[in-house]
C-alpha positions in Angstrom: -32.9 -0.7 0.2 -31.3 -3.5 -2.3 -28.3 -1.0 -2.3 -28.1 -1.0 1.2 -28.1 -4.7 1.9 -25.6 -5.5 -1.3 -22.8 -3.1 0.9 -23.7 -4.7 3.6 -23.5 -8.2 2.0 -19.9 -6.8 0.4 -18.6 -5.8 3.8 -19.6 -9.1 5.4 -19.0 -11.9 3.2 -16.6 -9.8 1.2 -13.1 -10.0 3.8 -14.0 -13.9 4.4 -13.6 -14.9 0.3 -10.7 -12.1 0.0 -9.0 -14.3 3.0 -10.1 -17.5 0.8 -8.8 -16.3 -2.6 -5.6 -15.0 -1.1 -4.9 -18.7 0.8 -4.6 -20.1 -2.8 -1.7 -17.4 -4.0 1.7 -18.5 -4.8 4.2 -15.7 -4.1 7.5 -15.3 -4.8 9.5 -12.4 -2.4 11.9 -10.3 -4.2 14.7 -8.5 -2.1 13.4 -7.9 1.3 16.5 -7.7 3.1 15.8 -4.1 3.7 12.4 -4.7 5.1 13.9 -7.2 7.3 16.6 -4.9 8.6 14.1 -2.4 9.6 11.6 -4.6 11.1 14.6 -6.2 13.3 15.6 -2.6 14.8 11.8 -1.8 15.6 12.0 1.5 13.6 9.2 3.0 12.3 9.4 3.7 8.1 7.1 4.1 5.8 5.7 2.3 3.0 4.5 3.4 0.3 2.8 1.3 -2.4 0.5 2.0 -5.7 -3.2 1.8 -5.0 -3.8 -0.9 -8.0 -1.4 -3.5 -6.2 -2.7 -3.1 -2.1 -4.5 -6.3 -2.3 -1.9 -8.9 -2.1 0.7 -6.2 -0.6 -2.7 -6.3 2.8 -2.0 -10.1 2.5 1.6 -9.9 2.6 1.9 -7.9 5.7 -0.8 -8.9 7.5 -0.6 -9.5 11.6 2.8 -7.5 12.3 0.5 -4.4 13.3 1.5 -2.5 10.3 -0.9 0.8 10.6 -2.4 1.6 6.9 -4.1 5.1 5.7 -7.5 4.5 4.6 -10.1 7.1 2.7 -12.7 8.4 4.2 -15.3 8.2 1.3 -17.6 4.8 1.3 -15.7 3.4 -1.5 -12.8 2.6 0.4 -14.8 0.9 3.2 -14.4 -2.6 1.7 -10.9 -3.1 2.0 -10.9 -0.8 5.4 -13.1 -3.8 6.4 -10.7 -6.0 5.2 -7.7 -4.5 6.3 -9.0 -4.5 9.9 -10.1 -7.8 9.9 -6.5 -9.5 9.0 -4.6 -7.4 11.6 -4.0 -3.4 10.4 -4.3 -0.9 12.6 -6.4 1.7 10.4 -5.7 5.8 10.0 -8.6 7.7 9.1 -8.2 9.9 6.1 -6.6 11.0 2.6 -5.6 13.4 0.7 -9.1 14.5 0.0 -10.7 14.0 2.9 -9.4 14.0 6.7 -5.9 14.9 5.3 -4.7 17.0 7.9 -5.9 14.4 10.4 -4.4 11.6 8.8 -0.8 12.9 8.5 -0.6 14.0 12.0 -1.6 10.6 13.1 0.6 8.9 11.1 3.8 11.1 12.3 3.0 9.9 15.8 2.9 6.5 15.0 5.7 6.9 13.3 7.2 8.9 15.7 6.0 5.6 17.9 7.8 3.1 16.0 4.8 1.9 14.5 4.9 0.9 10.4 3.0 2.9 8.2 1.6 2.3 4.5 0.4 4.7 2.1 -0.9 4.6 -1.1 0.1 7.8 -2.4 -2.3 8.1 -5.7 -5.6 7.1 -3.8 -8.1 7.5 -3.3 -9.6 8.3 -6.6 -6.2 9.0 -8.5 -4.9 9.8 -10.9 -3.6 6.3 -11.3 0.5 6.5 -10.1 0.3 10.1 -9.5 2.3 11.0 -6.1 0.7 13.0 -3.5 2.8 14.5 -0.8 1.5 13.5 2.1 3.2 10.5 2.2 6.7 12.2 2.0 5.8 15.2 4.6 4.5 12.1 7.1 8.0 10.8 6.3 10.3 14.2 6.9 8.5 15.0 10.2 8.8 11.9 11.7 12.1 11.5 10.6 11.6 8.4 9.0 12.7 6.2 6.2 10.4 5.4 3.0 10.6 2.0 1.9 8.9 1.4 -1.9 7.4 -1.9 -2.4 5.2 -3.5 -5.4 3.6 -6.5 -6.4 2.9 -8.3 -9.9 0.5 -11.4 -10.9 0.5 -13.8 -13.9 -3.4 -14.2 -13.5 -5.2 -11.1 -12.8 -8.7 -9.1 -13.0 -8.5 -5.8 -13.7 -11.2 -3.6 -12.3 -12.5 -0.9 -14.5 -11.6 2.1 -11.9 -9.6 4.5 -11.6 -6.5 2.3 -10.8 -7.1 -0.3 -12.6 -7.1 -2.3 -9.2 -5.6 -5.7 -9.5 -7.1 -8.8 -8.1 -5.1 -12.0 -8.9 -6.8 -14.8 -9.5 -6.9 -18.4 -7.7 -3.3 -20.3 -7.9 -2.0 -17.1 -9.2 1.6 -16.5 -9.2 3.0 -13.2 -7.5 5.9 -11.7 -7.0 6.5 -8.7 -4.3 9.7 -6.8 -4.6 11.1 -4.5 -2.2 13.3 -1.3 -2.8 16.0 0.1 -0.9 14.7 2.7 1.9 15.7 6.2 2.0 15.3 9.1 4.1 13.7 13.1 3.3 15.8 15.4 4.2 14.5 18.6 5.8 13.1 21.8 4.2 10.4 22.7 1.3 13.1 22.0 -1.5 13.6 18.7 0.3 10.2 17.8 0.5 9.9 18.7 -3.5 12.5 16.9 -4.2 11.0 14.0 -2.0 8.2 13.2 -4.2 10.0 12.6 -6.7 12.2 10.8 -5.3 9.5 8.5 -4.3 8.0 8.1 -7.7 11.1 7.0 -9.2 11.7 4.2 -6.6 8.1 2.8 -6.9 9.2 2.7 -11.2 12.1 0.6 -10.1 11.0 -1.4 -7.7 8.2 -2.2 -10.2 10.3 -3.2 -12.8 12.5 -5.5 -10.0 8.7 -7.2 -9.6 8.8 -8.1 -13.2 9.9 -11.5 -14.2 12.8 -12.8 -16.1 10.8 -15.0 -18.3 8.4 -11.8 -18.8 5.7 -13.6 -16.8 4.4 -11.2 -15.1 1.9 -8.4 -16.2 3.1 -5.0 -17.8 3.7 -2.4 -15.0 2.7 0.3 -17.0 
């Protein structure tokens, strides 16, 4: 029973002080021309973002109607929650659960014009670990993947899998952007695709990082 009503408690009062917290962040945007591009056409792309850093990344991009890939399992019900409450349009599934489901949902929204993100290493890791799904949802919709990351000065760490990052009040942040790129088609492509996609989320990671080595390490 006192399990019960502390998730309900988290899902509740949990989005509402996430909202607050977030209010108080100072961030810094890093090379979103790209983004901008893509949003002005109305094409649908993909993007694809570590687990550890979704928190700010949900504040971010929250209210364009950006559709987001969440897990099944009850651990990722919080931020679900959350994620639905500040505008995202929510797709059911992941690689361990609902996976099938999930990528054919996403390639229609895709497909639709709609903005999809993925986390590609959730939802239980291992931390910055590719999965394919995000690149196949990608190649059949014929679709661009745009990498994008975010770094704090001020930070909690959770003791998870991820090591999920939760800036702290007044922290600074910094999002960067990569340069978008498209799968081409084919099993070899698709191989190739992931890691492809691993390599851009290293760079763009390492555009995140400060010049006067403010931020925290990305590895």
């Amino acid at each position: 029973m006192k399990r019960r009503l502390g998730r309900w408690l988290g899902r509740v009062l949990g989005p509402p002080l996430a909202s607050l917290l977030a209010r108080t962040w100072r961030i810094e945007v890093v090379d979103d021309r790209w983004w901008r591009e893509l949003t002005q056409r109305g094409e649908g792309f993909v993007f694809v973002l570590w687990h550890e850093v979704l928190l700010p990344l949900l504040w971010r991009h929250r209210k364009q109607g950006v559709a987001i890939v969440v897990s099944e399992a009850r651990d990722g019900q919080y931020l679900a929650d959350y994620a639905a409450r500040i505008g995202y349009r929510l797709i059911r599934g992941s690689s361990t659960r609902g996976g099938a489901r999930a990528l054919l949902a996403s390639v229609r929204e895709l497909r639709a014009g709609t903005v999809v993100a993925f986390t590609p290493d959730g939802p239980r890791g291992p931390r910055r670990e590719m999965k394919p799904g995000v690149v196949a949802a990608a190649q059949r919709a014929g679709v661009r993947i745009l990498p994008i990351h975010a770094v704090a000065d001020r930070a909690w760490r959770f003791r998870s899998w991820d090591q999920f990052m939760l800036p702290k009040p007044f922290a600074r942040i910094r999002i960067a952007y990569g340069e978008p790129f498209a799968i081409g088609p084919g099993e070899a492509a698709l191989g190739a695709g992931v890691e492809t996609t691993a390599m851009a989320l290293t760079q763009v990671a390492r555009k995140a990082a400060w010049p006067d080595a403010a931020a925290i390490p990305i590895a």
